[in-house]
NUMARZA-859141 format. One record per atom (N, C-alpha, C): x, y, z; residue in one letter. Coordinates in steps of 0.02 Angstrom, whole numbers, plus 32768, in hexadecimal, padded with zeros to 4 digits. Atoms other than C-alpha are relative to their C-alpha. Example, Ala and Ser with C-alpha at 12.3 -4.5 7.8 and 13.67 -1.06 7.14 Angstrom:
residues 2
802D7FC58000a
82677F1F8186a
802D803C8000a
7FD67FC57FFDs
82AC7FCB8165s
7FD980378025s
end
This chain:
residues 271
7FE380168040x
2D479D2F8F4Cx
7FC87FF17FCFx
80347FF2802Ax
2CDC9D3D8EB7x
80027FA27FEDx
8001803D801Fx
2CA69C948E74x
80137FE77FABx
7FD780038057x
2CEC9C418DC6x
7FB6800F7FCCx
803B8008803Dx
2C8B9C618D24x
7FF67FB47FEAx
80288041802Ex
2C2C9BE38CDCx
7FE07FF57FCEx
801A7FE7804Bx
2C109BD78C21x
7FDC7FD67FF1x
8041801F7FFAx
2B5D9B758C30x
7FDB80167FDDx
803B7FDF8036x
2ADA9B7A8BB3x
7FDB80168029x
80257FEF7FDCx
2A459BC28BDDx
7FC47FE17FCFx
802F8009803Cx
29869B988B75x
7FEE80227FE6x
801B7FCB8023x
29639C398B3Ex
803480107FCBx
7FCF800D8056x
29FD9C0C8ABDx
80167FE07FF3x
7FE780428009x
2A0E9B7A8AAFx
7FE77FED7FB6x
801C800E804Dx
29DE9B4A89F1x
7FD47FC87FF8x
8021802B7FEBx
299C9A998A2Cx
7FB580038022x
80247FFD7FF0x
29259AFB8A9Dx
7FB980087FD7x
80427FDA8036x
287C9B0A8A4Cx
7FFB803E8005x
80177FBF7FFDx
28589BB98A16x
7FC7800F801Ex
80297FDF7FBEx
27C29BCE8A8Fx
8009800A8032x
7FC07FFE7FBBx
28309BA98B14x
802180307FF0x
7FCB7FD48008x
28AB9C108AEDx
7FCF80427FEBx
802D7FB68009x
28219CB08AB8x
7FF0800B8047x
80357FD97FCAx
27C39C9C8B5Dx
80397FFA803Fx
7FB27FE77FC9x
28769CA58BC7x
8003803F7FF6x
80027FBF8014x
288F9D398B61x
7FCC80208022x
80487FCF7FEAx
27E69D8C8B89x
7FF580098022x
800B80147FB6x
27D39D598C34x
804780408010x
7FC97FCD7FFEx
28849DB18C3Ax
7FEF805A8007x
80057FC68020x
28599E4A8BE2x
7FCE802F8049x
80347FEC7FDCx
27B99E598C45x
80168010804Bx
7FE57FE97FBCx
28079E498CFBx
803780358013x
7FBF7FCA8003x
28899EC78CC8x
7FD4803E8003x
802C7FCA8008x
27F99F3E8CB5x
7FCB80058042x
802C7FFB7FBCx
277B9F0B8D56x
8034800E8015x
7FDC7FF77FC9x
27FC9F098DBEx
801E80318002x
7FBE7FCA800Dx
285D9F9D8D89x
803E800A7FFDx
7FC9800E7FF6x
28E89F588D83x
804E801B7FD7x
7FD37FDC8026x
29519FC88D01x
7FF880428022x
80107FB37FE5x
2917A0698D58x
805280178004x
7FBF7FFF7FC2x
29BFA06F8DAFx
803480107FD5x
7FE080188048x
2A0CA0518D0Dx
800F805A7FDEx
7FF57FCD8035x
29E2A10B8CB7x
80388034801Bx
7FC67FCD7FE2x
2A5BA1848D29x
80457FE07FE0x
7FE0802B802Cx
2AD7A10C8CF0x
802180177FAEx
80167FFF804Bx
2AA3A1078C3Dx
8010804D7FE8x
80007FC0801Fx
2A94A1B38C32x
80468033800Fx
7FC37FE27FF9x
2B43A1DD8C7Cx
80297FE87FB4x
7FD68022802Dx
2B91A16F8BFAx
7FE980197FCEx
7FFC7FD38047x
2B37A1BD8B5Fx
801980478000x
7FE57FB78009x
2B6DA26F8B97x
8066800C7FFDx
7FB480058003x
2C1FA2268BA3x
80017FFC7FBAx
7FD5802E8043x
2C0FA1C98AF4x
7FE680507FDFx
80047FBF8034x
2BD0A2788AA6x
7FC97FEF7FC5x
802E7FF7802Fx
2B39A22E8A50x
7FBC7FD6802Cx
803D7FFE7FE0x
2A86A2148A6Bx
7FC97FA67FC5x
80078022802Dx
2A79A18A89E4x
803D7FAC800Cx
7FD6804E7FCEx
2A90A0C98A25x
80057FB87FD4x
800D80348033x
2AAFA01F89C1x
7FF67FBC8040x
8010803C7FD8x
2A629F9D8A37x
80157FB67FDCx
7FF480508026x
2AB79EF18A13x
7FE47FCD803Ax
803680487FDCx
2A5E9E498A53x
7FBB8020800Ex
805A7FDE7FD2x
29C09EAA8A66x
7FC47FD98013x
802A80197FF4x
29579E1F8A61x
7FBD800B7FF9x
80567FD7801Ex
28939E458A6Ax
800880338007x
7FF37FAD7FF9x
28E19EF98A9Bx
7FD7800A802Fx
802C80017FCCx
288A9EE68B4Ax
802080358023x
7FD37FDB7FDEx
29339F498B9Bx
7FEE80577FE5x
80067FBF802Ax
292C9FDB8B0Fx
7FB580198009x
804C7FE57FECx
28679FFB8B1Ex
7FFF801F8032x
800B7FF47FB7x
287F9FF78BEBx
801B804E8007x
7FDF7FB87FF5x
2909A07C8BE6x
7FD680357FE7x
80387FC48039x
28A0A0E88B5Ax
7FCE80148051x
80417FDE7FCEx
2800A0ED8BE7x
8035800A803Ax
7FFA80017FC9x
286CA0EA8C7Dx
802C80517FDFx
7FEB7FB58009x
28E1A1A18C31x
7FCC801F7FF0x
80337FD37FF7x
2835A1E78C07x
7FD08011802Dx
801B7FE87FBFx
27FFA1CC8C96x
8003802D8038x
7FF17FB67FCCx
2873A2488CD8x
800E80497FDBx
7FFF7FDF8028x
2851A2C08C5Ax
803180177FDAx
7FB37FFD8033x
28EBA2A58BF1x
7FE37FE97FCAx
8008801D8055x
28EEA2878B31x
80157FC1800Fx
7FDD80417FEFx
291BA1D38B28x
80407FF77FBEx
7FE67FFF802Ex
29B8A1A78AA6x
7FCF7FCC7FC4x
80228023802Bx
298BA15B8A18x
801F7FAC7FE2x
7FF08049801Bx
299EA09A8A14x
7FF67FDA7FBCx
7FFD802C8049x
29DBA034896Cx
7FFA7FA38023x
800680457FE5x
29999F7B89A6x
80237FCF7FB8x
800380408029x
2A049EE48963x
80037FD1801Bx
7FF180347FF0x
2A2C9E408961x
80167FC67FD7x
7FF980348022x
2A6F9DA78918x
7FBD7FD57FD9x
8044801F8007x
29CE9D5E892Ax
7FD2802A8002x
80477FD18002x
29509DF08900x
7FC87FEF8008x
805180137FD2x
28AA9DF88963x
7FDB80327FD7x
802A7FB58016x
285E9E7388CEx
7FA77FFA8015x
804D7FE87FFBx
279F9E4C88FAx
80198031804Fx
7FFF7FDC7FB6x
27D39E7789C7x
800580497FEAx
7FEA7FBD801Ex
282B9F118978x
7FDE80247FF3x
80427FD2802Ax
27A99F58890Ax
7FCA80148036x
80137FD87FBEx
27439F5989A2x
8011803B8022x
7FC87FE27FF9x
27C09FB389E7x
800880407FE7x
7FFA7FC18032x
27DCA0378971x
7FD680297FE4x
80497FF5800Dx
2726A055894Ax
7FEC8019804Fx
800B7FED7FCCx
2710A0798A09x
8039804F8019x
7FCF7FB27FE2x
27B0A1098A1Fx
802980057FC0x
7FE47FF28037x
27D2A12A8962x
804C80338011x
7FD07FD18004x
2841A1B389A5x
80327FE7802Dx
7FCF80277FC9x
28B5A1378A1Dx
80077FBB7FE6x
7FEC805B8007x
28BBA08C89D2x
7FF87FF07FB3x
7FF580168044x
28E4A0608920x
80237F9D8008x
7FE180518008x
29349FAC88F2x
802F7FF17FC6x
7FDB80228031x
299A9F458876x
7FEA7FCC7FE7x
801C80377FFEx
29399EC6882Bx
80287FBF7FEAx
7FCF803E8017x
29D59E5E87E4x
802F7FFA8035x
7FDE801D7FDAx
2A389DF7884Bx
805480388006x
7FD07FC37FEDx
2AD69E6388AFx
803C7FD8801Fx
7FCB802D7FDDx
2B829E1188E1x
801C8045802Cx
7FE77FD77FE3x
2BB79E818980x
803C80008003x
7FC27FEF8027x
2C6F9E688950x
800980157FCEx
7FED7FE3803Bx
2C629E9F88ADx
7FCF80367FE5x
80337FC7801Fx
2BF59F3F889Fx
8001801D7FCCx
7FE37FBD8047x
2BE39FAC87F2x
7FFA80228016x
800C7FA87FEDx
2C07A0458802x
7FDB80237FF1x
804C7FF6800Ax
2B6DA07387B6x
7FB98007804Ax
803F80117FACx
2B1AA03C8875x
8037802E801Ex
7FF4800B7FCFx
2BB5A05588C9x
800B8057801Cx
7FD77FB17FF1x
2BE6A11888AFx
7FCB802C801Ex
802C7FC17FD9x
2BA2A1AC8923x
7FD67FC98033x
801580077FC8x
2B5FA1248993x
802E7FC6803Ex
7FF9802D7FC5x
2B7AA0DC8A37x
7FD87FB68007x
802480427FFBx
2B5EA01C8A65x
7FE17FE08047x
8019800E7FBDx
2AF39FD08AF0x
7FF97FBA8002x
801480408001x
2AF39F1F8B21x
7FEB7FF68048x
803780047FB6x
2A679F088BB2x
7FF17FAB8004x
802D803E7FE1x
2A499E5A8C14x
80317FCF7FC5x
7FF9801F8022x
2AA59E058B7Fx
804B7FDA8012x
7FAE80187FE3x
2B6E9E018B99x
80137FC7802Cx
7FF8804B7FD4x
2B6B9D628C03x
80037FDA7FD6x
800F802C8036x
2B349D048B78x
80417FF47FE4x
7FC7800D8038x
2BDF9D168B06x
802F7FE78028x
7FD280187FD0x
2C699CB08B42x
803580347FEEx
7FC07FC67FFBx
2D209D0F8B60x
800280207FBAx
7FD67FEC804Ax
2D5F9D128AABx
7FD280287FD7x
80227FE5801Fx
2CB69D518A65x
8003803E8024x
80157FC27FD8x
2CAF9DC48AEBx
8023803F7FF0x
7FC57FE38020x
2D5D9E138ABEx
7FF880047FCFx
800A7FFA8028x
2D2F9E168A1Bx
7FCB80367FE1x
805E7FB57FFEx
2C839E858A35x
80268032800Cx
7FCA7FD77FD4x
2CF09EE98AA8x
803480327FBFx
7FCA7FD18041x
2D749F0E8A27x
7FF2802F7FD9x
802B7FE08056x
2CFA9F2C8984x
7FE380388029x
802A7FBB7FEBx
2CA49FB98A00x
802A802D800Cx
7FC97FD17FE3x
2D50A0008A40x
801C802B7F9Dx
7FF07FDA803Cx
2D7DA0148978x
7FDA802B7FE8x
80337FDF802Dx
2CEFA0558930x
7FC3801F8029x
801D7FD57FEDx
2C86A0A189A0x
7FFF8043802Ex
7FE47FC37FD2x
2C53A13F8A1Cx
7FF87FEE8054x
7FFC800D7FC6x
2C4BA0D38AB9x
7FE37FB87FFCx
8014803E7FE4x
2C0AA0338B00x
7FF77FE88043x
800D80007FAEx
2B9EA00F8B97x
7FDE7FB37FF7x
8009803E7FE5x
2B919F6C8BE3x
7FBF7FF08041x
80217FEF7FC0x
2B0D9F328C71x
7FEF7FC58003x
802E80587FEFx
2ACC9E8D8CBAx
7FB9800A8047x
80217FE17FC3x
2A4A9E8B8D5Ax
80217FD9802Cx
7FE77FFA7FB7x
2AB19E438DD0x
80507FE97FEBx
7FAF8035801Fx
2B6C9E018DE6x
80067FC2801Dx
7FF380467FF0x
2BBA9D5E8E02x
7FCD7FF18048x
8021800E7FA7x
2B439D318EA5x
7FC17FD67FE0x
803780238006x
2AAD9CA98E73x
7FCA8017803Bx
80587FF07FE2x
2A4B9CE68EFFx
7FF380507FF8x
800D7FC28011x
2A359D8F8EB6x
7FD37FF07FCAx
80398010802Ax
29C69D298E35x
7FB38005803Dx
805080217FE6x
29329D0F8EC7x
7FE180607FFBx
801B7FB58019x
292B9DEE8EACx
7FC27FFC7FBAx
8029800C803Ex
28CF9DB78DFFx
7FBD7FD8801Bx
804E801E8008x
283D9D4F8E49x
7FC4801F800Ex
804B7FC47FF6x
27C39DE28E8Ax
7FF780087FDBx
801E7FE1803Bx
27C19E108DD8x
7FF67FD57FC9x
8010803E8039x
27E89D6A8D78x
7FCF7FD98003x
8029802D7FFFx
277A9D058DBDx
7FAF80217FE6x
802B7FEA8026x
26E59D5F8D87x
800380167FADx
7FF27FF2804Bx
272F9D988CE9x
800B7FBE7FE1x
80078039801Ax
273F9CE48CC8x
7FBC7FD97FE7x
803880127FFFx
26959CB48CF8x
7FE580197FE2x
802E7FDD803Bx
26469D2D8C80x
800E80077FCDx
7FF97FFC8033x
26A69D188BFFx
7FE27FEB7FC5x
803780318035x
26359C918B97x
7FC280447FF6x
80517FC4801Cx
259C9D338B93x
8024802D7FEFx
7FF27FC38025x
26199DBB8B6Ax
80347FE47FD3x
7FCC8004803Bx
269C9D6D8AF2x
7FAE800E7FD3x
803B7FFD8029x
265A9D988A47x
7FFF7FC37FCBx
8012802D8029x
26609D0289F7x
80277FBB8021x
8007804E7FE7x
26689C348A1Cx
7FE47FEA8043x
80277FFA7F9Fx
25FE9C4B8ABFx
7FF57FBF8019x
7FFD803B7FDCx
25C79BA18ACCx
80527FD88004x
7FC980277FF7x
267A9B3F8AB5x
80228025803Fx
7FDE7FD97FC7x
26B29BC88B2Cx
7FDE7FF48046x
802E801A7FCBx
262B9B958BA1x
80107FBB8017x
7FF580387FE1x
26569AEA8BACx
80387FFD801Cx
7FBA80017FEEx
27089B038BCEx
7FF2803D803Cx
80057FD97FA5x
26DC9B8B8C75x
7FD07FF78015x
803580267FE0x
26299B548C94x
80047FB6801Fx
80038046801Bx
26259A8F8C67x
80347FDB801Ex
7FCF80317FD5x
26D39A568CA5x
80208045802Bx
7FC67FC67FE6x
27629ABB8D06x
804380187FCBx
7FD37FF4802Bx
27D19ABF8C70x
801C80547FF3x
7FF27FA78017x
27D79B8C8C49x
801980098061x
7FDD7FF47FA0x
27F59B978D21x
803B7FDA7FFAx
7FC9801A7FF4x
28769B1C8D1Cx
8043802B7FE1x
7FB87FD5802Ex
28E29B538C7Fx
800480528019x
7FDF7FBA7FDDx
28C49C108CBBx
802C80098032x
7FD07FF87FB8x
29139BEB8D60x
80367FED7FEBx
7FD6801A7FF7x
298C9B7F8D29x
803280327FC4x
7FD47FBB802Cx
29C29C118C9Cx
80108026801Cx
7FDB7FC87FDFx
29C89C8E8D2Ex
80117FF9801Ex
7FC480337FFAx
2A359C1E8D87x
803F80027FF2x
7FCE7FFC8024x
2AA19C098D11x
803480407FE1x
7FD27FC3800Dx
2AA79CBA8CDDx
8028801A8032x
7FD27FF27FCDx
2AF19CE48D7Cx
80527FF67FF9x
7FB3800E8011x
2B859C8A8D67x
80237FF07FBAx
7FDA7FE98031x
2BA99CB78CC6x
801A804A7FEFx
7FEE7FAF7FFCx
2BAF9D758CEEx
804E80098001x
7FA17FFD800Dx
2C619DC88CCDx
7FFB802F8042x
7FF27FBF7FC3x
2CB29E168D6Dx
800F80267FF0x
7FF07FDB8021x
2CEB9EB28D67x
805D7FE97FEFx
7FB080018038x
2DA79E7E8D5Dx
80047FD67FD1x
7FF6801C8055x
2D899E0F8CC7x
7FE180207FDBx
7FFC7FD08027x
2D369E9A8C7Bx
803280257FDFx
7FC97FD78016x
2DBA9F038C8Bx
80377FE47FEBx
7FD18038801Dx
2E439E818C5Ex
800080027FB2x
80057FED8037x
2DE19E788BC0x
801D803A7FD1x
7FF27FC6802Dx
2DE99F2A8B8Bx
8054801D8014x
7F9D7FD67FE1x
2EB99F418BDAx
801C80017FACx
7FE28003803Cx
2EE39F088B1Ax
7FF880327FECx
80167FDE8029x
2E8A9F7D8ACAx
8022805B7FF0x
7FE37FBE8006x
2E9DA03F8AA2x
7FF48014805Ax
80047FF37FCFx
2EDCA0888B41x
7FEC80508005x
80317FBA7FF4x
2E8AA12B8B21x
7FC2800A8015x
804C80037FF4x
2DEBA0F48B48x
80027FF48053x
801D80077FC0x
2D98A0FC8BFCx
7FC17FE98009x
803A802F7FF9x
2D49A0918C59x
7FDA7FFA803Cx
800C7FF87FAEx
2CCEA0908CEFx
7FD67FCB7FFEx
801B80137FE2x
2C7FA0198D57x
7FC97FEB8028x
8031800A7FBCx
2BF3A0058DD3x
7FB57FF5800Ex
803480327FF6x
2B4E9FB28E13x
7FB7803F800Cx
80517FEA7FFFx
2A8C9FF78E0Ax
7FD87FD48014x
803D80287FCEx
29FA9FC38E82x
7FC67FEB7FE5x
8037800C8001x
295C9F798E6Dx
7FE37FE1802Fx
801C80317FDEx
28CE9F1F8ECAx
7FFD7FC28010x
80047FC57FCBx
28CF9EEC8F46x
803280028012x
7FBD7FF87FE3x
29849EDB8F6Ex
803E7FDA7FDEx
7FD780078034x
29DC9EC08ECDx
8010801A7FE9x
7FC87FCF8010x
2A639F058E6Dx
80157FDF7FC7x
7FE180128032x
2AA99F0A8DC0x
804180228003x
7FC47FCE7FFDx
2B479F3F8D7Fx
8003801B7FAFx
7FF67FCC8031x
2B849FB48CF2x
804E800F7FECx
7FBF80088006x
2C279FB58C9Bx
7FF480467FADx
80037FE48042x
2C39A03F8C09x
804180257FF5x
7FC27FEE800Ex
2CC7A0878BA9x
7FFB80397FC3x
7FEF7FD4802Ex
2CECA1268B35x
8031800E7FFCx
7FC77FF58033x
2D61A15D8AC4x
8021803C801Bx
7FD27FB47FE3x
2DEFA1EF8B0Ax
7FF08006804Ax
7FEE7FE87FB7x
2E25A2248BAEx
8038802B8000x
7FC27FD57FEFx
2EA6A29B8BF8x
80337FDC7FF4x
7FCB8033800Bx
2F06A2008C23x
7FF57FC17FE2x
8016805A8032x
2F0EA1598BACx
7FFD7FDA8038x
7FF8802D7FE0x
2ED5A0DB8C14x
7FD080148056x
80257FDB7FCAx
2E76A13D8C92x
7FC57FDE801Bx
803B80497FDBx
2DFAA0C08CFAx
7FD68028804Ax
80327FE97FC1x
2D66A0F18D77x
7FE17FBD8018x
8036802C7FF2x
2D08A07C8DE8x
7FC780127FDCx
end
C-alpha cells in the first residue's frame, strides 16, 4: 500500500530560507543529477514521448538553474541524437544560470527571462511546443497541480512529467554516491557567494542537514501514479497517457508520467 502524501515544505522553496541555502540545494542537486547519471535512463523515455507529441521543440516549466535540461542535452548527444530544443522557464527566473546555459549549447537551450505562470501559458510560448516538468511536480500541491495539468492539456502538443523516485523515502539514500560529493564541492564550483556557501557545508552541517531533510521530504510528496491519473480523468479524454519508472545508480528508479493529444480511442491509457 503506497504511503499518504505529504504536503511539507522543503528549503530549497521556502521564501524564509536564505537564498544561499536555497542556491546551494539547487546546485548540489543539479550537480548529482549529472555525476551520478542519474537522468540517463530518463532519454528513451523522453524521446518516445516527443515522437508521440510530433515536435522537437520543448517549454521546460520550473526549470530552475536548468541542471535537468543541460543533463538531457549531453546525455541525447551522447548517443548521437540531435537533442530537442529546450525553452527554460520559471516563475522565479535563474537568467545568469541560463545564459550560461545557452552560451554553452546555443543550438539546445534558449530561456525566458520574465517570470512564467505554468497554468497560464501565452500562446506565444505555448504553440508548436511540448512541456517538460523534471524533478519539480512534487513541489505543487493538488489544486496547482490540476491546474498545470489542465493549462498543458488545452494548449499544448504534450506534457511529460518525471520525478527520481516514487513515494518510498529510502529511495532517497540512491542520491548520496553522487550528493554527497556534489555537496561538498559545491562552495569551489558554484559561481558566485563561495564563502557564505562555505560556511553553511564546510563551517556548520546546515547545507547537509536541509539537503537531506528536502530529499526526505521530497519523497513523500511525490504523486502516485493513480493520483496522477485521477488528475488528468477530468480532462480531454482524447488525450493518452503512459506511465512507467527509469533506473539509475546504484539501485534507483524514477518514474515518468506523459500525455499527448489524439488517439484511436478517447481515453486510451498505457502503463
Amino acid at each position: 500500500m503506497a504511503l499518504p502524501r505529504l504536503q511539507l515544505f522543503e528549503f530549497n522553496d521556502h521564501p524564509r530560507a536564505p537564498a544561499v541555502l536555497r542556491e546551494s540545494i539547487i546546485e548540489t542537486l543539479s550537480r548529482a543529477l549529472a555525476w551520478g547519471r542519474m537522468l540517463r535512463g530518463l532519454v528513451e523515455p523522453l524521446e518516445a514521448f516527443l515522437e508521440a507529441a510530433g515536435t522537437r521543440e520543448v517549454l521546460d516549466l520550473g526549470a530552475g538553474a536548468g541542471g535537468p535540461a543541460s543533463i538531457l542535452v549531453s546525455e541525447i548527444r551522447a548517443r548521437s541524437h540531435t537533442p530537442p530544443r529546450f525553452l527554460l522557464t520559471d516563475l522565479q527566473p535563474h537568467v545568469e544560470s541560463w545564459q550560461k546555459l545557452r552560451a554553452a549549447e546555443p543550438d539546445a537551450i534558449d530561456f525566458v527571462a520574465e517570470p512564467v505562470d505554468a497554468t497560464a501559458i501565452p500562446p506565444a510560448l505555448a504553440t508548436g511546443r511540448a512541456r517538460t516538468i523534471i524533478n519539480v511536480f512534487h513541489h505543487f500541491p493538488p489544486a496547482l497541480a490540476r491546474a498545470i495539468l489542465a493549462d498543458a492539456v488545452r494548449s499544448s502538443s504534450g506534457v511529460f512529467i518525471s520525478e527520481g523516485f516514487e513515494r518510498d523515502p529510502r529511495q532517497f539514500l540512491n542520491f548520496g554516491p553522487a550528493g554527497l560529493p556534489a555537496l561538498l564541492a559545491n562552495p569551489i564550483l558554484t559561481p558566485r557567494a563561495r564563502f557564505r556557501k562555505a560556511l553553511y557545508t564546510w563551517a556548520t552541517p546546515i547545507a547537509l542537514l536541509c539537503g537531506t531533510f528536502d530529499g526526505l521530504v521530497s519523497t513523500m510528496r511525490v504523486y502516485t501514479e493513480e493520483e496522477l491519473r485521477q488528475m488528468v480523468a477530468p480532462l480531454d479524454p482524447t488525450w493518452r497517457w503512459s506511465y512507467g519508472t527509469y533506473p539509475y545508480p546504484p539501485r534507483g528508479h524514477g518514474y515518468y508520467f506523459w500525455g499527448v493529444p489524439g488517439s484511436s480511442k478517447p481515453g486510451a491509457q498505457s502503463r
